[in-house]
KEZANU-126273 format. One record per residue (C-alpha): x, y, z. Coordinates in Angstrom, 1 decimal. Example, Ala and Ser with C-alpha at 12.3 -4.5 7.8 and 13.67 -1.06 7.14 Angstrom:
residues 2
ATOM    east   north      up
ATOM    12.3    -4.5     7.8
ATOM    13.7    -1.1     7.1
This chain:
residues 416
ATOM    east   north      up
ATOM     0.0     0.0     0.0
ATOM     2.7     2.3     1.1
ATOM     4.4     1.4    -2.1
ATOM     2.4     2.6    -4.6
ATOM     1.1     5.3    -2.5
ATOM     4.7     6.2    -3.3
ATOM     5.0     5.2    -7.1
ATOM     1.6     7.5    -7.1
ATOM     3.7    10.5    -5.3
ATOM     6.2    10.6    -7.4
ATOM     4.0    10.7   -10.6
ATOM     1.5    13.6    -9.2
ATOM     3.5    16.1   -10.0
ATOM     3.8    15.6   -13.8
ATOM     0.0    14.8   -14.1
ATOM    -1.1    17.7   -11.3
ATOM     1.5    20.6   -13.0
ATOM     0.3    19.8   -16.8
ATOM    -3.0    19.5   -16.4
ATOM    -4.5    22.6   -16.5
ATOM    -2.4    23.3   -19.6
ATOM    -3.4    20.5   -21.2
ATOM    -7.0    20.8   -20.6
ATOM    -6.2    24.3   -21.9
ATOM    -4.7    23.3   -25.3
ATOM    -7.3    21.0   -25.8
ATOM   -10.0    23.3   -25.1
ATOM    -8.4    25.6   -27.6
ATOM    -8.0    23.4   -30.3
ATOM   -11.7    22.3   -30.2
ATOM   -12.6    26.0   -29.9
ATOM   -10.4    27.0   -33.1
ATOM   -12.0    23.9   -35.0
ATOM   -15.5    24.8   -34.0
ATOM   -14.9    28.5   -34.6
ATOM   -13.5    27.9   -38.1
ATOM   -15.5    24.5   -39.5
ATOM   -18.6    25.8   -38.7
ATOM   -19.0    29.2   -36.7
ATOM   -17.0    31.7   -39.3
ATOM   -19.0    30.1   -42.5
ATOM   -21.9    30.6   -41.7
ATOM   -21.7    33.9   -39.8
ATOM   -21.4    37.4   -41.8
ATOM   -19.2    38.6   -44.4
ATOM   -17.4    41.4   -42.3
ATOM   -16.8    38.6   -39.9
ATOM   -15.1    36.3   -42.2
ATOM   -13.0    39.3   -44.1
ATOM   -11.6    40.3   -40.6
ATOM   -10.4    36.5   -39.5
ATOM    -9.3    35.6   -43.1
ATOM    -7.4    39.2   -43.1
ATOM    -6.2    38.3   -39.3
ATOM    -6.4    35.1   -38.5
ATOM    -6.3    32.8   -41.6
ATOM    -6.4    29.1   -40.9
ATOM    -3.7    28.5   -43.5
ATOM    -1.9    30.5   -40.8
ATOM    -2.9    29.0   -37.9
ATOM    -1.4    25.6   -39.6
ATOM     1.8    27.5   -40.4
ATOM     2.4    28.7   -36.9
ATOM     1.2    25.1   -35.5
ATOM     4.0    23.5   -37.6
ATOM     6.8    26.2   -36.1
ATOM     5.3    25.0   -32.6
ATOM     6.7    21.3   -33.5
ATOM    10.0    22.6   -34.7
ATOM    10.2    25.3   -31.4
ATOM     9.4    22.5   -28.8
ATOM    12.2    20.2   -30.6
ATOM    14.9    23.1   -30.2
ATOM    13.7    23.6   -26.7
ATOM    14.8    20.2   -25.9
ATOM    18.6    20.7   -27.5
ATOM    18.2    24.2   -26.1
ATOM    15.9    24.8   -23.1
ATOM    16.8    21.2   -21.2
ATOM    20.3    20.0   -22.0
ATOM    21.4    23.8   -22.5
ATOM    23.1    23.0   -26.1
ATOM    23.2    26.2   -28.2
ATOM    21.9    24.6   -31.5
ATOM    22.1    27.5   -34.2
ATOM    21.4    24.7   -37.1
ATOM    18.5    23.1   -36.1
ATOM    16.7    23.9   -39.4
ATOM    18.9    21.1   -41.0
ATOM    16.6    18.6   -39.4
ATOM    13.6    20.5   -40.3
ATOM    14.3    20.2   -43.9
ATOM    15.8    16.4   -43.5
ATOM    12.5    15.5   -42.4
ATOM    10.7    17.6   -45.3
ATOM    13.0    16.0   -48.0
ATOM    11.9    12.6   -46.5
ATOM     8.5    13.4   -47.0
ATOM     9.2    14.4   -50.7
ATOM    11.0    10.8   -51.3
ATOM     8.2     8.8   -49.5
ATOM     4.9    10.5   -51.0
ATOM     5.3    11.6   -54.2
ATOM     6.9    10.3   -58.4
ATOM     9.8    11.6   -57.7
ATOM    11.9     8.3   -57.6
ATOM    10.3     7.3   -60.5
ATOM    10.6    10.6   -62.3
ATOM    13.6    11.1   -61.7
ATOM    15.6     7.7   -61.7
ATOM    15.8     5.7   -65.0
ATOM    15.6     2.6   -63.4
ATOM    12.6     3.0   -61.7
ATOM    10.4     4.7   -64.4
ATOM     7.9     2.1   -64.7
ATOM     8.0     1.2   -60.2
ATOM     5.2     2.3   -58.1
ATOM     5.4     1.3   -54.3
ATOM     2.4     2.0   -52.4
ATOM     2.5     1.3   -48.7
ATOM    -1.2     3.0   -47.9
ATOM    -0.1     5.9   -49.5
ATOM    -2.5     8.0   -51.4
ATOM    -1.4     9.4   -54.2
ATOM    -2.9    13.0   -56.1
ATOM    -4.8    12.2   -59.4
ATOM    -2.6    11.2   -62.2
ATOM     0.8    11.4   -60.4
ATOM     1.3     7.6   -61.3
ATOM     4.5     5.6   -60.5
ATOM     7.2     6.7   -57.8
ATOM     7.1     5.8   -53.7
ATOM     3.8     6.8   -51.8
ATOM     3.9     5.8   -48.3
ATOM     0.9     6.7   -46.0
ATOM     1.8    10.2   -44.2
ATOM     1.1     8.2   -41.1
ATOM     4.4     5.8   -41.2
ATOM     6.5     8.5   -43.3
ATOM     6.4    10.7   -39.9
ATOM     8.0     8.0   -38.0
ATOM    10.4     7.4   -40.4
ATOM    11.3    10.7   -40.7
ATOM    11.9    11.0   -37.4
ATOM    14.1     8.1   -37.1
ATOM    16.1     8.8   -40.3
ATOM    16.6    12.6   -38.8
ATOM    17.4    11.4   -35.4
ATOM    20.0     9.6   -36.7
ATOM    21.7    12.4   -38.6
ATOM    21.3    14.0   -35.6
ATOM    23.8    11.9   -33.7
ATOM    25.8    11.7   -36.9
ATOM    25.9    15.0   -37.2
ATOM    26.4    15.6   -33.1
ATOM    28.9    12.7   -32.5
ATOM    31.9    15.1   -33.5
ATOM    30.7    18.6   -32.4
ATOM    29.0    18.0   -28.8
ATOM    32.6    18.1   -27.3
ATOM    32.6    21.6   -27.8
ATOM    31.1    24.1   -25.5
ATOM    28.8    27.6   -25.7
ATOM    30.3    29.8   -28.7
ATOM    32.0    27.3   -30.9
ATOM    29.5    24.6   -30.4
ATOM    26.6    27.2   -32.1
ATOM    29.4    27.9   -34.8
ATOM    29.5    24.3   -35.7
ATOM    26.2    23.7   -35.4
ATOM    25.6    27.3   -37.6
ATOM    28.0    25.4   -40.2
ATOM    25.7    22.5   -40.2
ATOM    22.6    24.6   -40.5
ATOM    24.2    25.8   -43.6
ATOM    25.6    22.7   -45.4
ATOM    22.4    20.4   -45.1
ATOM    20.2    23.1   -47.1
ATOM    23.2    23.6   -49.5
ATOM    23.5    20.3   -50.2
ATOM    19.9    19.7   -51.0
ATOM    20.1    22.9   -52.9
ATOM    22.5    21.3   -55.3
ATOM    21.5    17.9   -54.9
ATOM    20.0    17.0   -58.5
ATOM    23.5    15.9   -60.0
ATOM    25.7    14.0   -57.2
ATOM    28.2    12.1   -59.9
ATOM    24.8    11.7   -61.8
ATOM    22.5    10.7   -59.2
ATOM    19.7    13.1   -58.5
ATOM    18.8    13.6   -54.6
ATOM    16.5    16.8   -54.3
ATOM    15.6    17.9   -57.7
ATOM    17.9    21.1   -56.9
ATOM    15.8    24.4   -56.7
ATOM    12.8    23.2   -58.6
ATOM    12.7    20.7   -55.4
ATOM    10.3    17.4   -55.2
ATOM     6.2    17.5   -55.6
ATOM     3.6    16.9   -56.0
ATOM     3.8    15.8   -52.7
ATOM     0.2    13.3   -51.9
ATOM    -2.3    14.2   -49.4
ATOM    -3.2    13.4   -45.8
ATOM    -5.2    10.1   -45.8
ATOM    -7.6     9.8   -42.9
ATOM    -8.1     6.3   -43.0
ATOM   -10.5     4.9   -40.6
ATOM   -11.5     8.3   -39.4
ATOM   -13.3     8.7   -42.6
ATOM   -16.1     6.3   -42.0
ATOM   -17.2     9.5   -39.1
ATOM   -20.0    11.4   -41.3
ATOM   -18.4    14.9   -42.3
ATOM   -14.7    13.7   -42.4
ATOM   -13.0    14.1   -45.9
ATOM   -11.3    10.7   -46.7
ATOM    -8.2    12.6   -48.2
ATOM    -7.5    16.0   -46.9
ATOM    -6.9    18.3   -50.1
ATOM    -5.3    21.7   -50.3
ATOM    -8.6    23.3   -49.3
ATOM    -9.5    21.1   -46.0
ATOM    -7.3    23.6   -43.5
ATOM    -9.5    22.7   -40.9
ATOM    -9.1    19.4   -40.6
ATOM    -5.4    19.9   -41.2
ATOM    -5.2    21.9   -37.9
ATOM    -6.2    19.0   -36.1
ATOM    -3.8    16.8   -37.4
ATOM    -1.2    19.5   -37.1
ATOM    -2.3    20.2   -33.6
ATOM    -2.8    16.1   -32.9
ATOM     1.6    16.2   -33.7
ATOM     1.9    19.5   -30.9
ATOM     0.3    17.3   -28.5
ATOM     2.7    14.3   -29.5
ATOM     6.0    16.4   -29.2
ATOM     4.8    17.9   -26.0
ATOM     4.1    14.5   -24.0
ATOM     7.2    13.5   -25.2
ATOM     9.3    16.5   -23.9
ATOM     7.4    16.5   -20.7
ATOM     7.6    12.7   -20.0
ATOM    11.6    12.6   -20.6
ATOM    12.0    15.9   -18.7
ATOM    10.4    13.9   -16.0
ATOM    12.8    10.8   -16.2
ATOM    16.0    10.2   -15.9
ATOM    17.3    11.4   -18.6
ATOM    15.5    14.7   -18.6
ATOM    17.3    15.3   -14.8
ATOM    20.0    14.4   -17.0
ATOM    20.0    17.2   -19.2
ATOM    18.6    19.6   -16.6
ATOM    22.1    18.7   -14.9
ATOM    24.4    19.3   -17.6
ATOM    22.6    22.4   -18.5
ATOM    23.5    23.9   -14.7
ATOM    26.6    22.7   -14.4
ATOM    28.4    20.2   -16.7
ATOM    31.6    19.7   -14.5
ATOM    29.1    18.7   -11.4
ATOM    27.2    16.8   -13.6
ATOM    30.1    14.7   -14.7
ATOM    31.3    14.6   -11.2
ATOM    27.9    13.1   -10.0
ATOM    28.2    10.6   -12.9
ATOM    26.2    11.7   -15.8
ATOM    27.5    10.3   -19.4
ATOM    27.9    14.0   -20.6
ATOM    28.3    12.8   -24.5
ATOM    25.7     9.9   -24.2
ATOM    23.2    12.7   -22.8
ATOM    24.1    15.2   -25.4
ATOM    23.9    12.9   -27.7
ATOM    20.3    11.9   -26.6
ATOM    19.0    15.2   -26.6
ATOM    20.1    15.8   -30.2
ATOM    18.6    12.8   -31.3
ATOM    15.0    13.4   -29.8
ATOM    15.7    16.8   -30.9
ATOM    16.3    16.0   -34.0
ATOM    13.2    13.4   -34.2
ATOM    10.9    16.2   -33.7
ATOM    12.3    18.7   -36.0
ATOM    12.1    15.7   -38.7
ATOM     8.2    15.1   -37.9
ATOM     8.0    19.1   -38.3
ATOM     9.5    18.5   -41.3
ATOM     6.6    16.0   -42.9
ATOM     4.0    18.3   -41.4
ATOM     5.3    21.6   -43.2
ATOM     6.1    19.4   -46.3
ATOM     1.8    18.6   -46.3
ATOM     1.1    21.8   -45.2
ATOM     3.0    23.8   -48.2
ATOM     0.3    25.3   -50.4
ATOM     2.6    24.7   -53.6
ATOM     2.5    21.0   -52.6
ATOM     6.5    20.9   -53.3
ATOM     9.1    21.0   -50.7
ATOM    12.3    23.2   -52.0
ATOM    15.8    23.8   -50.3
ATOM    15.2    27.9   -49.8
ATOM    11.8    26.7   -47.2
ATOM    15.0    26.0   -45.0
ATOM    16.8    29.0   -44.6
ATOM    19.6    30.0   -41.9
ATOM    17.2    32.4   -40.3
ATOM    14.0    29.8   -39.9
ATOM    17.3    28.8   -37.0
ATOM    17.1    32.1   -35.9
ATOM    13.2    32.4   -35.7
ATOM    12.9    29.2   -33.7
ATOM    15.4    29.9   -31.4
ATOM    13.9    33.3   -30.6
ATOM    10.9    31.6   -30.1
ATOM    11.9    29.5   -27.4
ATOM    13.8    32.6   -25.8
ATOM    10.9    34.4   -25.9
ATOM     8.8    31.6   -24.7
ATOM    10.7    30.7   -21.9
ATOM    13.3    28.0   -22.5
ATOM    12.9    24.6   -20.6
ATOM     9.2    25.2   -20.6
ATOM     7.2    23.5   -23.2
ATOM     4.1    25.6   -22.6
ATOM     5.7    28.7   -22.9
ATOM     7.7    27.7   -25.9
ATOM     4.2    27.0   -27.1
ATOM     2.9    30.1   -26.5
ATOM     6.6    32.1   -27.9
ATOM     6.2    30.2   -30.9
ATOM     2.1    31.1   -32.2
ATOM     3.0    34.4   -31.3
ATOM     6.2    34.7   -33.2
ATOM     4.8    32.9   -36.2
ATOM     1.7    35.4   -36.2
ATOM     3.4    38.1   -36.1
ATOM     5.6    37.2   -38.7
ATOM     2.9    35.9   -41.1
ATOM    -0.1    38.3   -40.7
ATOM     0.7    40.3   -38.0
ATOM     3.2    42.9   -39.1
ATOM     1.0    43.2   -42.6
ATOM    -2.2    43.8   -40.5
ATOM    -0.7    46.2   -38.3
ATOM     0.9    47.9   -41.1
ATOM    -1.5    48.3   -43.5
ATOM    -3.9    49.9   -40.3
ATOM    -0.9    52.3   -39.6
ATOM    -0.6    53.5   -43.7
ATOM    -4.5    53.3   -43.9
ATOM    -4.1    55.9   -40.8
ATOM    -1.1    57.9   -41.7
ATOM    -1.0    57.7   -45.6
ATOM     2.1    56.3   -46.2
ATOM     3.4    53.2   -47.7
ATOM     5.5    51.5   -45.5
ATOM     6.9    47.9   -46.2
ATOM     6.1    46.5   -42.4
ATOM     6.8    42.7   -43.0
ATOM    10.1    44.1   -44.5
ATOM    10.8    44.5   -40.8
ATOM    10.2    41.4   -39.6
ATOM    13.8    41.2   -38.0
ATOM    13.8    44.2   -36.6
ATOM    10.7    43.7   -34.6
ATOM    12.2    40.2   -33.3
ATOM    15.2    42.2   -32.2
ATOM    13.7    44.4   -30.0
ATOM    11.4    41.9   -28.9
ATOM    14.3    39.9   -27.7
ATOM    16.3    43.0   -26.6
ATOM    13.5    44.0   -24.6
ATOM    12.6    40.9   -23.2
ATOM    16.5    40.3   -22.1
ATOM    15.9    43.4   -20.2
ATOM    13.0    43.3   -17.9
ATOM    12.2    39.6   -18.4
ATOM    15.1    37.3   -19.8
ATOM    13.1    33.9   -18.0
ATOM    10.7    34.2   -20.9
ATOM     6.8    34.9   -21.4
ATOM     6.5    31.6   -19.3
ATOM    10.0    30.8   -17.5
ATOM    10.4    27.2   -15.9
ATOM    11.2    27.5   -12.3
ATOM    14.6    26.5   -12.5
ATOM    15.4    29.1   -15.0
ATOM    13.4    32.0   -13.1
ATOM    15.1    30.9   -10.3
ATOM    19.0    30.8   -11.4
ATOM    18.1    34.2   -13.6
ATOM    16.6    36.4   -10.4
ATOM    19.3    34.8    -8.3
ATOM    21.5    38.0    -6.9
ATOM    25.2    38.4    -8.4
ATOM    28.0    37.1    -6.0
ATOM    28.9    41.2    -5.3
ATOM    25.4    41.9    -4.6
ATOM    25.6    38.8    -2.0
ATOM    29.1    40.3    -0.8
ATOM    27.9    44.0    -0.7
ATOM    24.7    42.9     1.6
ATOM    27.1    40.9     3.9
ATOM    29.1    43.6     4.3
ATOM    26.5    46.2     5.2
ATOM    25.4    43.2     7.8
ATOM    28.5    43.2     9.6
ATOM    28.8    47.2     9.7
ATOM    25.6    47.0    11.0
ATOM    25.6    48.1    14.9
ATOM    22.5    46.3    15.2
């Protein structure tokens, strides 16, 4: 009895903490469904100009799809405290994957599979005969295995670095995998990515057995958003209970050690390069699944080498600054508003501001300007985050060893 009164202690925690934020996502997501598969079309048109001019559900998916990526940097990032400045690499691993497994593009572009088709419950769009087609379903493990293990390929030599020259590496690697992909369509005569025309059409999201549920499209085309938010949103949910179940385990103390204090981590006996390695590699599993999800998601149906650029690093990693690193709800939260902003807000705003002042100012121009003050601000009245973790509030508001020495010494010339 005592015994798993215990085993039930020690799990409380996890389920007490989360709860209310899970309940919370949830209730949002059914809201945002609701609002948008049933409320917004049937309601006025001045109501449905102002969400599709602010809150468009192709942009809702979009900013869904940067939550996956920002929650897999925040476990490189936020828990084992690895400055990861290429992370995009395995966002367009993962998207490249996708192209291979769903579309003609083997048998396009290989002679000696012009006349193979393999279909493993894949789907494919009308008339794109022959190639690989994979159901979405088993390509997103797949990419996420085939990523992760780049990820420790790619982190085996450069984890034995430390704080600036491990994000220089890791900025090199950001760079390569996007250039390689970029020139990829003649490798000694073997075509990998197409180059910049890039692989599509990439096939549509297949249901499945969720179709037989009266109002559920069998295939989700380019026009079902709404039902590709919940499958979008369905992959959040994924990478968070993974990043809050490890965080909770051993290997999540793990990281959380190494990110405090590597030498006294070391000293207490954590494998340092096995746990670095680990974080990379679930990392890098959940920037992969990003990867198939923005690969579905892309209006143009093809997935290209410039959807990777160095600063989609830079956005995701001021996402989970701004979030709060270490915390997968605020990373959460950093990352819709960041991707918002980015993607309608700045436009909004600015065309409101001409409309008022009569100018004709490019706004979204300026997208990196307004995430530079955003961060500069935010390192200088809250650098925990929007939502900190504990931890992190905790070792940030902690007083400087002068300030500690300064208030002792006003202690002791204190006649008191």
């Amino acid at each position: 009895m005592s015994t798993s009164a215990t085993g039930a202690g020690k799990r409380l925690p996890l389920l007490h903490g989360q709860r209310p934020w899970a309940l919370g996502f949830l209730g949002g997501v059914v809201f945002i469904f609701t609002l948008y598969q049933w409320v917004i079309p049937s309601s006025a048109d001045s109501v449905q100009t102002f969400f599709q001019s602010w809150l468009p559900m192709s942009a809702l998916n979009t900013s869904v799809i940067w939550a996956i990526c920002a929650i897999g940097l925040n476990i490189v990032v936020g828990y084992a405290g690895l400055l990861d400045l290429g992370y995009v690499a395995f966002w367009a691993i993962g998207g490249y994957v996708a192209g291979w497994f769903m579309s003609p593009f083997v048998s396009q572009m290989w002679p000696s599979w012009r006349d193979v088709e393999v279909n493993v419950f894949g789907h494919p769009a009308i008339g794109q005969n022959g190639g690989v087609h994979v159901s979405f379903w088993l390509v997103l493990p797949l990419a996420g295995l085939f990523t992760a293990f780049w990820g420790l390929i790619i982190g085996a030599p450069t984890l034995r670095l430390k704080s600036d020259y491990l994000a220089l590496v890791t900025l090199g690697f950001g760079e390569i995998i996007p250039e390689v992909f970029r020139n990829g369509d003649n490798i000694y005569g073997f075509n990998l990515s197409n180059g910049d025309l890039g692989i599509g059409p990439l096939d549509p999201i297949a249901l499945g057995p969720l179709a037989t549920i009266p109002g559920v499209p069998s295939v989700l085309g380019p026009f079902d958003l709404t039902f590709k938010f919940l499958v979008y949103a369905f992959l959040v949910a994924v990478a968070i209970f993974i990043s809050l179940r490890i965080r909770e385990g051993r290997l999540g103390r793990a990281w959380l050690a190494i990110r405090e204090d590597e030498l006294a981590a070391s000293m207490m006996g954590v494998p340092l390069m096995r746990a670095k390695l680990s974080a990379y590699a679930v990392g890098a599993f959940i920037g992969g699944v990003g990867g198939v999800a923005f690969a579905t998601s892309n209006g143009s149906g093809h997935i290209t080498q410039s959807d990777f650029s160095f600063q989609n690093s830079i956005t995701l990693l001021a996402m989970v600054i701004l979030g709060g690193m270490g915390n997968v709800w605020g990373v959460l939260i950093g990352a819709l508003i960041l991707s918002w902003i980015n993607l309608v807000g700045l436009h909004q705003v600015g065309s409101v501001i001409n409309d008022l002042l009569h100018t004709d100012i490019d706004f979204p121009s300026f997208n990196f300007l307004v995430f530079g003050a955003i961060l500069i601000l935010m390192m200088l009245f809250r650098r925990e985050g929007l939502i900190p973790e504990s931890r992190t509030r905790q070792i940030l508001r902690e007083p400087e060893r002068g300030e500690l020495e300064s208030v002792g010494a006003d202690l002791e010339g204190d006649p008191a």
